[in-house]
C-alpha positions, 0 to 999 in steps of 0.5 A, spaced: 133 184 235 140 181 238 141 174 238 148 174 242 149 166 242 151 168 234 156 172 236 162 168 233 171 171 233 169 171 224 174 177 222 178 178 228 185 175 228 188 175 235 195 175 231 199 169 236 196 163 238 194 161 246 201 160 248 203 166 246 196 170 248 197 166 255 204 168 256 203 175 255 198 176 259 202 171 265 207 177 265 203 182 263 198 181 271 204 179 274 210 185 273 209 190 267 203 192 270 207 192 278 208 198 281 216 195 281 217 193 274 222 199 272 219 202 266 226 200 261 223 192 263 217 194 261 219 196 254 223 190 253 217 186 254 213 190 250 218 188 244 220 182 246 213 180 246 213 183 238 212 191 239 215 196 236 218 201 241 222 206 239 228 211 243 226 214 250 219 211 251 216 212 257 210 207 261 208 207 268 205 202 272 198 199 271 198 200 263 195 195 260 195 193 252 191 187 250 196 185 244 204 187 244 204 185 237 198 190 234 202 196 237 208 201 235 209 207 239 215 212 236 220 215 239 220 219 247 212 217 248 210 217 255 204 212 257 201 215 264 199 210 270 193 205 268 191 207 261 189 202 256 190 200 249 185 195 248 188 193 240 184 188 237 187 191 231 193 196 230 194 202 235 200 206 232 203 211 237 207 218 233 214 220 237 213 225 242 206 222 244 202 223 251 197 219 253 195 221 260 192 217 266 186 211 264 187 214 257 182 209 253 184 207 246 179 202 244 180 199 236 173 194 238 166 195 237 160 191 234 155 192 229 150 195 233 146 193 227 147 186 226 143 180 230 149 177 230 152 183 234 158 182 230 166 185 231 167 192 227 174 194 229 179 198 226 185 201 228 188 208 231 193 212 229 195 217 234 201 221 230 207 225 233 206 230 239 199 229 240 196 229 247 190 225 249 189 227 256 187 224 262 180 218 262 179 221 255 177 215 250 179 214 243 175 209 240 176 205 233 178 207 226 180 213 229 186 218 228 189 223 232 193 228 228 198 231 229 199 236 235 192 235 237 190 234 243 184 231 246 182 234 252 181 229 259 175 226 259 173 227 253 170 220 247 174 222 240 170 217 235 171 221 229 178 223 226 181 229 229 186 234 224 193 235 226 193 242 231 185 241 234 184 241 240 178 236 242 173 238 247 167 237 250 163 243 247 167 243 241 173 243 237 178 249 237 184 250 234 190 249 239 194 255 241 201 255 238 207 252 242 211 256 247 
């Protein structure tokens, strides 16, 4: 039987302090998410507020990313319009990455076994020239290998081998590149 009022934030570190998760979130719901914040301002803040961006990185309006300092994205990534990187922990993004429309990468989850309904987060790994496509959901521990591709709509809770295509009926391996 869960006892919710035993939850407590034991094991999970937010990585900065009030000030900081206050600020972020400040700029985050006033202009990295606005359809008029330029897509080089919204990298510059990402990394001002300690993200590791790479070169040529692309993200659209309405992204949200819990925490800047739990992400690092390689080099020419594309982030479509209103996905989400809810990083509790870490999310690493390879270079070439295509995370598409209200993609989902959730690193939280709770121990459905624990009265106490505890965190049970772990990191994702999404690794170069990966696709999770449109509304798919990645969820926590997971790592997307690279070249695969994670068809739209789709929940990915375990690892994915580089060259796989992710489905609803199934995994495939992916076509070769033309």
């Amino acid at each position: 039987m869960r006892n919710l009022p035993a939850f407590t934030l034991a094991g999970y570190d937010k990585g900065r302090g009030r000030l900081t998760q206050a600020l972020w979130f400040a700029v985050m719901n006033t202009v990295f998410m606005a359809w008029f914040c330029p897509a080089r301002l919204r990298v510059a803040l990402l990394r001002a507020f300690g993200a590791t961006i790479g070169e040529g990185v692309l993200i659209r309006h309405r992204v949200r990313i819990l925490w800047p300092w739990k992400l690092t994205v390689g080099d020419h990534t594309w982030i479509g319009e209103g996905a989400w990187l809810l990083n509790l922990e870490p999310v690493t993004l390879g270079a070439h990455v295509c995370l598409s429309q209200e993609a989902l990468l959730c690193t939280g989850s709770h121990d459905h076994r624990a009265a106490d309904f505890r965190y049970r987060n772990a990191p994702i790994v999404v690794k170069d020239g990966a696709w999770v496509a449109t509304r798919a959901t990645v969820l926590a521990g997971v790592t997307i290998g690279a070249h695969a591709v994670v068809a739209a709509g789709t929940v990915v809770h375990r690892d994915l081998p580089d060259l796989t295509l992710h489905t609803a009926d199934g995994r495939r391996p992916v076509e070769e590149p033309v």
